[in-house]
C-alpha positions in Angstrom: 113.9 111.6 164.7 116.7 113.9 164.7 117.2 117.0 162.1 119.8 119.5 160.9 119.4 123.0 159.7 121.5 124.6 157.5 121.7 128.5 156.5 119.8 130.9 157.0 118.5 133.0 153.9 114.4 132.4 152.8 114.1 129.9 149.9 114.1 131.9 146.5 114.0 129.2 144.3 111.0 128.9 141.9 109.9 127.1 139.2 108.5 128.8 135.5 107.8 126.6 132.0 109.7 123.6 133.9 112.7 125.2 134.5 114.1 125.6 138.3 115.5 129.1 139.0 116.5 131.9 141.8 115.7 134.7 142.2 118.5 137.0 141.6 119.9 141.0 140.2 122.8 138.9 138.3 121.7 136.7 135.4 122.1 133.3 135.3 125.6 131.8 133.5 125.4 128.1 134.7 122.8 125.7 132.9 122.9 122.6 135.2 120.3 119.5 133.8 119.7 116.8 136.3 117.6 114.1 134.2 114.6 115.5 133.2 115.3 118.9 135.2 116.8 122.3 133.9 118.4 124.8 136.4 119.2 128.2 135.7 121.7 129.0 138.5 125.3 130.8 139.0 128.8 130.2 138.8 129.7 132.1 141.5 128.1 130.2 144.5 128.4 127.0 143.1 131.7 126.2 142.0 133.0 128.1 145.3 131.9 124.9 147.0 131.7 122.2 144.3 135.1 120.7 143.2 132.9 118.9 140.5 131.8 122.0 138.9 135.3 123.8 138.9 136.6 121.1 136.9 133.8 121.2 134.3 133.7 124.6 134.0 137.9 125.6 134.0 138.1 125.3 130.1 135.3 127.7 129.3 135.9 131.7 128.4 134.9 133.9 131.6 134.5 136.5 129.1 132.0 134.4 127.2 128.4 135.9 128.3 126.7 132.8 127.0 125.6 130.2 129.8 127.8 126.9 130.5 125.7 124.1 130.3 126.6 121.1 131.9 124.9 117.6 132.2 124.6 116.0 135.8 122.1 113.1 134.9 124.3 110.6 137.2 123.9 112.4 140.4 122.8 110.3 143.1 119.3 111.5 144.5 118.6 112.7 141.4 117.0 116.7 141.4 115.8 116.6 144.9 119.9 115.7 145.9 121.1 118.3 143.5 118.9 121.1 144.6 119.5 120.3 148.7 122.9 120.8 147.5 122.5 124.2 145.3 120.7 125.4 148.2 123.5 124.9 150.5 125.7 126.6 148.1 123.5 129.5 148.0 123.0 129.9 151.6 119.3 129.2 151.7 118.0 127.5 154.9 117.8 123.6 154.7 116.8 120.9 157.2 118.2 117.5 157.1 116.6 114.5 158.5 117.4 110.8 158.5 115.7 110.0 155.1 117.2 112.7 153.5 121.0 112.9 155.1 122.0 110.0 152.6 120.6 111.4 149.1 122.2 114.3 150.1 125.1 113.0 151.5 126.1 110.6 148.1 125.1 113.9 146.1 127.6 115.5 147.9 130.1 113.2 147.7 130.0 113.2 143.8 129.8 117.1 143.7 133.0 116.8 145.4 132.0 119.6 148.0 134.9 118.6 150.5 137.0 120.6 152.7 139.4 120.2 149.8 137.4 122.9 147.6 135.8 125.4 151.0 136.1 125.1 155.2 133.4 124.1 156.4 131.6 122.4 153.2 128.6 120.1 152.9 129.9 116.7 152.5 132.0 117.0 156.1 128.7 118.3 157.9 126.5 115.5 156.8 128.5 112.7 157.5 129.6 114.3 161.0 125.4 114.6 161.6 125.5 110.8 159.9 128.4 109.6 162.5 127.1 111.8 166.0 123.5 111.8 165.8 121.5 109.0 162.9 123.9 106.1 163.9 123.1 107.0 168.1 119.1 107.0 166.8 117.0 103.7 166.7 114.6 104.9 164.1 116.9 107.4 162.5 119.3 104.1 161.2 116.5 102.4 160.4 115.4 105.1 158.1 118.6 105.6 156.6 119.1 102.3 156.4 116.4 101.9 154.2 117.4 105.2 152.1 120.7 104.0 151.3 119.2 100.5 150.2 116.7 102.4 147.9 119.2 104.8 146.5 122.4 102.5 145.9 121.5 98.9 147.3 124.7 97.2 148.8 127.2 99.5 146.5 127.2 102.3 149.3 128.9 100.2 151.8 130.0 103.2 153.9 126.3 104.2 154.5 124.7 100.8 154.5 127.4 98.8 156.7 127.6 101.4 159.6 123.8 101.7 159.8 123.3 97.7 159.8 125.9 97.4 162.8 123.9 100.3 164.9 120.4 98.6 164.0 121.6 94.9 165.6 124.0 96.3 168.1 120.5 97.5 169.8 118.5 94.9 168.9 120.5 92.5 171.0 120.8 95.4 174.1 118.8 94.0 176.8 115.1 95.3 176.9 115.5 96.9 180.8 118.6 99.3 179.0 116.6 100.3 176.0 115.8 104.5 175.9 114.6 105.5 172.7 111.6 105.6 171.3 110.2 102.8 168.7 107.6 101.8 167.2 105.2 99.0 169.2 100.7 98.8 168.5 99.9 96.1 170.1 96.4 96.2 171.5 96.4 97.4 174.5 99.8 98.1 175.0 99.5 101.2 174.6 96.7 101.7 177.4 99.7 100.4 179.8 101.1 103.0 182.2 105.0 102.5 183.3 105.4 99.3 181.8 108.3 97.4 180.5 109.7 96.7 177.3 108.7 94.4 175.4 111.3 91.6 174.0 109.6 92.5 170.3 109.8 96.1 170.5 112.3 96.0 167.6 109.9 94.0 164.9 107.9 96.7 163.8 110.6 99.5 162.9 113.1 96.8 161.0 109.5 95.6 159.1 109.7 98.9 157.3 113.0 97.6 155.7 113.2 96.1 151.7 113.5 92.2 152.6 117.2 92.0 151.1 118.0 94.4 154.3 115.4 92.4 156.2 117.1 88.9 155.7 120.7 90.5 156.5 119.4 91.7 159.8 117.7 88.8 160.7 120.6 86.8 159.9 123.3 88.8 161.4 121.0 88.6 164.8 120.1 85.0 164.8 124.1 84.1 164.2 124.8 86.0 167.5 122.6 83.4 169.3 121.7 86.1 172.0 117.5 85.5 171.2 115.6 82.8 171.2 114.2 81.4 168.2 110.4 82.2 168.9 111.5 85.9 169.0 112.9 85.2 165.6 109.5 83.4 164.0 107.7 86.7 165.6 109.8 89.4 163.1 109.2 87.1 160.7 105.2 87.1 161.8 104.7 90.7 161.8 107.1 91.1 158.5 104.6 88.6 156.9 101.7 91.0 158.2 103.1 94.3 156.3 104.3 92.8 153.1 101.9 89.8 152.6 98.1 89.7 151.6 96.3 87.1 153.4 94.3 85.7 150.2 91.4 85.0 153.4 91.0 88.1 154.9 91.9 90.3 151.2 88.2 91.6 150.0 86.8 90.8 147.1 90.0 88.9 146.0 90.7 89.0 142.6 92.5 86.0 140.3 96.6 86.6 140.4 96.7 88.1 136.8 93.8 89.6 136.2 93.5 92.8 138.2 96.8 92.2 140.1 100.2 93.7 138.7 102.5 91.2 137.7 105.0 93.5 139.2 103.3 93.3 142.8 102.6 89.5 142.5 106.6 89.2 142.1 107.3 91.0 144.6 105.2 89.3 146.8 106.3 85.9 145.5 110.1 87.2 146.2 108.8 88.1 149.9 107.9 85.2 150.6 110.2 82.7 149.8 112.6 85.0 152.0 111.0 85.0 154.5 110.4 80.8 154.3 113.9 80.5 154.4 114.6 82.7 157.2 111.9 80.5 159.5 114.7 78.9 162.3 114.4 75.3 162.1 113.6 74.9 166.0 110.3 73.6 166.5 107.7 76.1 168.2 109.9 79.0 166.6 106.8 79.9 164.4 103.3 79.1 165.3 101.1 76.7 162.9 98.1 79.2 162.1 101.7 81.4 160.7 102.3 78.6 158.7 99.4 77.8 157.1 98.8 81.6 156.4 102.3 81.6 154.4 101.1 78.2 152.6 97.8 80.2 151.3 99.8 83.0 150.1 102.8 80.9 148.8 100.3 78.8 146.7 98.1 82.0 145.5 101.5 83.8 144.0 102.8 80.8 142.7 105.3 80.1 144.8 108.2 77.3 143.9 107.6 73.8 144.7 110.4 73.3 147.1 108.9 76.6 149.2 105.4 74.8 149.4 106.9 71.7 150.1 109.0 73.1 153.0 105.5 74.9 153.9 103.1 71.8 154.3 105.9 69.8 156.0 106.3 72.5 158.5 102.5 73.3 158.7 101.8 69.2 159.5 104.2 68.9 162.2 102.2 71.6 164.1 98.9 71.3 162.7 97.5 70.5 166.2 97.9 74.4 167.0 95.8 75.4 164.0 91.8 76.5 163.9 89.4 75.1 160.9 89.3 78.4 159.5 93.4 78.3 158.9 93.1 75.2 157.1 91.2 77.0 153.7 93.2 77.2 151.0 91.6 79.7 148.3 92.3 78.6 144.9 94.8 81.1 142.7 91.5 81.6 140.8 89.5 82.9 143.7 87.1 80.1 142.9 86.7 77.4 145.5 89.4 76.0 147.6 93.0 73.6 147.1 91.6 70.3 149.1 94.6 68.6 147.8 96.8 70.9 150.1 95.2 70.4 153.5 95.0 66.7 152.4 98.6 67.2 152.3 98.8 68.5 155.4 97.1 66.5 158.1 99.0 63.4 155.5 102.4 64.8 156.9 100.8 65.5 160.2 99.6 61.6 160.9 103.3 60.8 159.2 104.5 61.4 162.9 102.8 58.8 164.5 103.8 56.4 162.0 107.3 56.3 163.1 108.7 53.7 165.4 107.6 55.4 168.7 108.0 51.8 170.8 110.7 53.3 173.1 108.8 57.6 173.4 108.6 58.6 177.3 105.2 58.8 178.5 104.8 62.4 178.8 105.7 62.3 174.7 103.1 59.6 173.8 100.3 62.0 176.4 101.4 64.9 174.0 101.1 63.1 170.8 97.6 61.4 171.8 96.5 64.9 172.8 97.6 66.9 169.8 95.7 64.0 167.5 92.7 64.8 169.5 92.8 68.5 168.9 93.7 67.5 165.1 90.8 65.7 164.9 88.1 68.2 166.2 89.8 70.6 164.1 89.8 68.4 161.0 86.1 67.8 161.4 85.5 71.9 161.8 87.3 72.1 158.4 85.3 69.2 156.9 82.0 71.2 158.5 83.3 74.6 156.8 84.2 73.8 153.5 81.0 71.2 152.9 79.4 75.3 154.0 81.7 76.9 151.5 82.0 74.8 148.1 79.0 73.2 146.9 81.2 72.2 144.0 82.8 69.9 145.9 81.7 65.9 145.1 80.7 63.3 147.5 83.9 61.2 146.3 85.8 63.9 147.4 84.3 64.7 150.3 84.0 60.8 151.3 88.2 61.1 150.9 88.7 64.2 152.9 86.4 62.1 155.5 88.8 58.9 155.5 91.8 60.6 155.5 91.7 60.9 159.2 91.8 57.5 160.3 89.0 55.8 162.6 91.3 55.9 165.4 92.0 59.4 165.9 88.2 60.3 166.5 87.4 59.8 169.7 83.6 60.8 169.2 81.8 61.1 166.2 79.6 64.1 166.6 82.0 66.4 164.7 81.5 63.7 161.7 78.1 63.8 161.8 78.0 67.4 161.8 79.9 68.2 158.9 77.8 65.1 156.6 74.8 67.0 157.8 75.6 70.1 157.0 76.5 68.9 153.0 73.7 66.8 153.3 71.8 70.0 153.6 74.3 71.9 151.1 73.7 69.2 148.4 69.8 68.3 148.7 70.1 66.9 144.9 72.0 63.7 146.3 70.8 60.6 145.7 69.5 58.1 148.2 72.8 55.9 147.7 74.9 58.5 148.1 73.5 59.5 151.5 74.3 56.6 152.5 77.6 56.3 151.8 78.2 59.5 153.7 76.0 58.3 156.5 78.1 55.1 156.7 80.9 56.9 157.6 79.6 57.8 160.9 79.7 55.3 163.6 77.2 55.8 165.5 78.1 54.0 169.1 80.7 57.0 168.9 77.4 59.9 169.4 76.9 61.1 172.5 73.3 60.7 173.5 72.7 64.3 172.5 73.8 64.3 169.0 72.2 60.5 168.5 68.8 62.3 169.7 69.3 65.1 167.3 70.3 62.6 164.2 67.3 60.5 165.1 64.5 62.9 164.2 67.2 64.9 161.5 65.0 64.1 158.1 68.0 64.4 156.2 69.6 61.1 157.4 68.6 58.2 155.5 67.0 54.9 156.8 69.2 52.4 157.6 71.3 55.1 159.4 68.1 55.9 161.6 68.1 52.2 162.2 71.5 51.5 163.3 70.8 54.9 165.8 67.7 53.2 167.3 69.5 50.0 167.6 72.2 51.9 169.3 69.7 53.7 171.4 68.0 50.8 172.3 71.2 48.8 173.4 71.7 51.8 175.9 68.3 51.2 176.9 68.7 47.9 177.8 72.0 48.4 178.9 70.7 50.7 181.7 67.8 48.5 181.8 69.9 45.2 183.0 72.1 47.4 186.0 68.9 48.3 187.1 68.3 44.4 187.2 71.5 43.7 188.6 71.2 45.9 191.2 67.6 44.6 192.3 69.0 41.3 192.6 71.5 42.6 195.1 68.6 44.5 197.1 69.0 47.3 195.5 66.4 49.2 194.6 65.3 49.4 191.0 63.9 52.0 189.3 62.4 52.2 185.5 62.2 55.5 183.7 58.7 56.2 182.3 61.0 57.4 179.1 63.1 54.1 179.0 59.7 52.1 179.1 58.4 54.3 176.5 61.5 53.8 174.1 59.8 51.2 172.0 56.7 53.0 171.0 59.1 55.4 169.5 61.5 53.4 168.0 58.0 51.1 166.5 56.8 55.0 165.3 59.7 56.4 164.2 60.5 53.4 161.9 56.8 52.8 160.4 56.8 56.4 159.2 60.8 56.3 157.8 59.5 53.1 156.2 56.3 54.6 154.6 57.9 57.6 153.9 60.7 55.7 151.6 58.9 52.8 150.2 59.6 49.1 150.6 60.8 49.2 146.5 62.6 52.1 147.0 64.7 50.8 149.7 65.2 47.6 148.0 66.8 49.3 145.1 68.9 51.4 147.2 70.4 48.4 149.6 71.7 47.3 146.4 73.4 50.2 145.5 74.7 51.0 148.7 76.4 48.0 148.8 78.1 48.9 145.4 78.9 52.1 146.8 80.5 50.7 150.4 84.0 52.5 151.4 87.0 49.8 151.3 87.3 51.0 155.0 83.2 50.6 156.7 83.6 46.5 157.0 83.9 47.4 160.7 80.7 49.0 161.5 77.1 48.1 161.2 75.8 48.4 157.7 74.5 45.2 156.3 71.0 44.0 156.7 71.1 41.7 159.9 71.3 45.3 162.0 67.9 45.7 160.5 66.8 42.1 161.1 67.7 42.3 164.7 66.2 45.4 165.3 63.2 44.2 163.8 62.9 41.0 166.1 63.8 42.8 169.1 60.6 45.4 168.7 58.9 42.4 168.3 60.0 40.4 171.4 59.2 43.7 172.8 55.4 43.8 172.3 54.1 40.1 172.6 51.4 39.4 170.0 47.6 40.5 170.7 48.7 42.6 173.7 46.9 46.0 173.5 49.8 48.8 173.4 49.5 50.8 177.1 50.9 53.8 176.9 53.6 55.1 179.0 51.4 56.7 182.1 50.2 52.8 182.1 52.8 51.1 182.2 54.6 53.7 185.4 51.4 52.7 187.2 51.8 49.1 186.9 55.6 49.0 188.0 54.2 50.9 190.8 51.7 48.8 191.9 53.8 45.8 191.5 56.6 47.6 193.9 
C-alpha cells in the first residue's frame, strides 16, 4: 500500500465541548458545521485555497468582527473529508493512503480547491497520486475501489470506472508476470519457498469488495473468456466463505428473527442470490459440497423460490461429489432438519438416469453407474446421520427417505442396515410391527458375511429378520457345502469346516431363544400387522411365512429324529475317520 504526505507543520487541531479548533494568536472568524460537527477555523487559510468558500463568504462585511458561519452538511466524506482538507489548507502534515485518497479527493472536488483558486492545490495532487501510484497498485485499487462504492456507489464514475478497469486488467495478466503483493492463506502455502503463483491469487483481495462491485468484476472478467470457469466457481467459493454463515458450522445458531438483525439477514439473503446467479452454467465450474452449502444458507435466510430451485437442481446433478454431512439441512428454526430438501435432491439427482440414455458412449454409462454408487453410500451415511440427529423424525418418514433411493442403485446393503440400526437404537419405544417394517427394507442376500454376522446376534433386529439372515447364512453354507461336493466327485479333495458343520446348532439355538424370548402369541399378532404395514415396494424379497416354513424343515432334515446331537469336535472326528 502506497501513501502520500502532505505539509509539514505538527497537528494543532483539538477538540473542547464538541467543537473542533486550532490552535492559534488570531481568533477564529469562520464557523464551518459539517453535520453534526462545529469548526472554529480562519478565513485566511481557507478561502486562499477553497474556491467554495470564497464564494460563500464574498457578500459578508470584512469589517464585521462577528464569525461567518457557513453550513457544509453535503460534503462528501463527511468531517473526516472536511478536516483532511482544512488541514491541508493550514499546512499541517497529512498522509494519504488508498482508503482515504477518494473521501478526500470528492471533498476536494466540492471545495473547489483547484488550480483555478491556488498552484499547486489539493484536488490536482490527489488525483495525480490517484492516476501514478493507487491505479499501478493491486490492493491499493481494490481499496479504493471499495471506498468510492461506500462513499458514492456507481455516481462517482471517474473514481469507480478507472479503478474497476485496473482491478480486471491484472486479474486476466498471466500468473508467471504478476509482481505485487496480494493477499493468498491457504494452508500451507505459505510454508512454500520460491513458489509460483497461484491462478486464485486474486479471490481473496476482490472478496473484500460490496457484492454490487463483486458481481461487476466477476462479470466483466468472465465476458473476456481468458479463465476457465472453475476459476470462476472458486471466487465465488471463497466470496461465499467471507459473507455467508454456514448455518452447520455457525455455533449455537439461533432462529433467523430472533437474535439475528433483520438488517444482516437481508444482507445476507441479497448475497446470496448474487452470488447464485453469477455460478457459470458449465458443469464442474462449482463443486457440489459448494452447492449444497449455498442451499443450507439460501433456505435459512429465506431465500426466493426460483434461487432454491436453481440450487437443488444444480446440487442434484453433482450430488455424487458430496459427503453425508453436506446433505443436512438445519431448519430456519434451528430445530431439526429440511428432509424434504435432500429428498429433493437425490429426486433431481436419479432424474438423470431417467432420460433416454439408449445411444450414451460407454465411458458415459461407466461414469453414471459409478457416480450412483458413490450416491448411494453417501445417501445411506445421511440416512445413518440424521436417524443420529433427529429423534423427531417418524418411521413413515424415515421408511420414505429409505425408498427414495431405488433398489437398484444399492449394490450392498450394509449401509441400509446400518442406518435402521442405528434408529432402531435412537427410537427404543417402536413397536414390534414397526421394526419390521424397517427391517424389511433390508435385503439381506445383499450383507456381506460380516455385517450378516453382526445383524445375527444384533438384539435389536426383530425375528423374522433374524430368520431370513439364517436362511441366508445357511444357503451360503450349503452353497459352499455342494462345491465341496462337486469337487470330490471330480477327485478333488473335499474339505468340511468344523464351523460350517457346526452352523445348525446355532441356527437351532439362536432361533429357540428369539422364539422364547418373543412368544408364539406375540409373534402371531405381529405377522398380522406386519403384513398391514408391508411397503408397496418389498413384494420382491423374502418376507412372508414360507421363509420361516422352509427354514424350519430344513433344521429338521438336518438333525434326523432320535439322533443324539454330537457336537462340533465329534462330528470333525468322524469326517476324519471316514477320509
Amino acid at each position: 500500500m502506497k501513501y502520500m504526505k502532505l505539509g509539514t507543520k505538527p497537528d494543532t487541531f483539538y477538540t473542547e465541548e464538541a467543537v473542533r479548533s486550532v490552535v492559534s494568536d488570531v481568533p477564529a472568524d469562520l464557523i464551518i458545521h459539517v453535520n453534526n460537527t462545529k469548526y472554529q477555523l480562519h478565513k485566511f487559510p481557507l478561502l486562499l485555497k477553497c474556491g467554495l468558500l470564497q464564494r460563500l463568504c464574498s457578500d459578508t462585511d470584512d469589517g464585521d468582527e462577528a464569525p461567518v458561519p457557513v453550513a457544509l452538511h453535503d460534503i462528501p466524506g463527511g468531517e473526516e473529508a472536511f478536516e483532511l482538507c482544512a488541514k491541508f489548507c493550514y499546512g499541517i502534515s497529512i498522509s494519504i493512503g488508498a482508503s482515504t485518497l477518494v473521501p478526500a479527493m470528492l471533498a476536494a472536488r466540492f471545495l473547489r480547491m483547484t488550480e483555478a483558486a491556488a498552484k499547486g492545490n489539493l484536488a490536482a495532487k490527489l488525483e495525480a497520486f490517484f492516476d501514478t501510484c493507487v491505479l499501478a497498485g493491486w490492493k491499493d485499487s481494490v481499496a479504493a475501489l471499495q471506498a468510492a462504492w461506500r462513499l458514492s456507489g456507481w455516481s462517482e464514475s471517474r473514481v469507480v470506472q478507472p479503478c474497476l478497469d485496473s482491478i480486471v486488467d491484472k486479474i486476466l495478466t498471466p500468473p508467471t508476470k504478476v509482481t505485487w503483493s496480494f493477499t493468498y492463506t491457504r494452508p500451507g502455502y505459505a510454508a512454500k519457498k520460491k513458489q509460483s503463483v497461484p491462478r486464485d491469487w486474486w479471490t481473496e483481495d476482490v472478496s473484500e469488495l460490496d457484492v454490487e462491485v463483486f458481481r461487476s468484476v466477476i462479470s466483466t472478467v468472465r465476458a473476456s473468456g481468458l479463465l476457465p470457469p472453475p476459476l470462476i466457481g472458486e471466487a465465488l467459493h471463497v466470496y461465499a466463505s467471507k459473507h455467508l454463515a454456514d448455518p452447520l458450522r455457525a455455533a449455537g445458531s439461533a432462529s433467523v428473527g430472533d437474535e439475528d438483525d433483520e438488517a444482516v439477514v437481508a444482507r445476507q439473503r441479497r448475497v446470496l442470490e448474487s452470488i447464485v446467479t453469477m455460478i457459470p452454467g458449465e458443469h464442474g465450474a462449482v463443486t457440489g459440497r459448494f452447492l449444497l452449502r449455498l442451499l443450507r444458507a439460501a433456505i435459512r435466510v429465506g431465500a426466493s423460490p426460483s434461487t432454491r430451485a436453481q440450487l437443488v437442481r444444480q446440487a442434484g446433478s453433482q450430488l455424487d461429489e458430496a459427503r453425508a454431512e453436506d446433505m443436512l439441512v438445519p431448519m430456519p428454526s434451528g430445530e431439526g432438519y429440511d428432509i424434504g430438501a435432500a429428498e429433493a435432491v437425490l429426486e433431481h439427482f436419479l432424474a438423470q438416469f431417467r432420460r433416454p440414455g439408449g445411444g450414451a458412449a460407454p465411458e458415459e454409462r461407466r461414469r453414471m453407474s459409478a457416480a450412483m454408487g458413490r450416491v448411494a453410500r453417501t445417501f445411506d451415511e445421511y440416512l445413518r446421520t440424521i436417524a443420529a440427529l433427529d429423534r423427531d423424525l417418524p418411521v413413515g418418514r424415515f421408511v420414505d427417505l429409505v425408498e427414495c433411493l431405488p433398489d437398484i442403485a444399492r449394490s450392498d446393503h450394509d449401509g441400509l442396515y446400518y442406518a435402521i440400526d442405528v434408529y432402531l437404537k435412537e427410537h427404543p419405544e417402536l413397536s414390534k410391527a414397526d421394526k419390521k417394517r424397517l427391517c424389511r427394507l433390508i435385503d439381506c442376500r445383499k450383507l456381506s458375511p460380516e455385517v450378516r454376522a453382526q445383524a445375527i446376534s444384533n438384539d435389536r433386529m426383530p425375528l423374522r429378520t433374524i430368520v431370513q439372515l439364517l436362511f441366508v447364512e445357511q444357503e451360503r453354507t450349503m452353497g459352499g457345502a455342494a462345491n465341496h461336493a462337486a469337487g470330490a466327485s471330480h477327485g478333488t479333495a473335499a474339505t468340511v469346516a468344523p464351523a460350517d458343520l457346526a452352523s445348525t446348532d446355532a441356527i437351532s439355538s439362536r432361533l429357540a431363544a428369539r422364539a422364547t424370548k418373543e412368544g408364539p402369541a406375540a409373534s402371531s399378532a405381529e405377522e398380522h400387522k406386519s403384513e398391514v404395514h408391508r411397503p408397496r415396494r418389498d413384494h420382491a424379497r423374502v418376507a412372508d411365512g414360507a421363509a420361516a416354513a422352509a427354514m424350519t424343515r430344513s433344521l429338521s432334515a438336518s438333525t434326523p429324529a432320535g439322533r443324539k446331537e454330537r457336537t462340533p469336535e465329534e462330528r470333525g472326528s468322524r469326517m476324519r475317520n471316514k477320509q
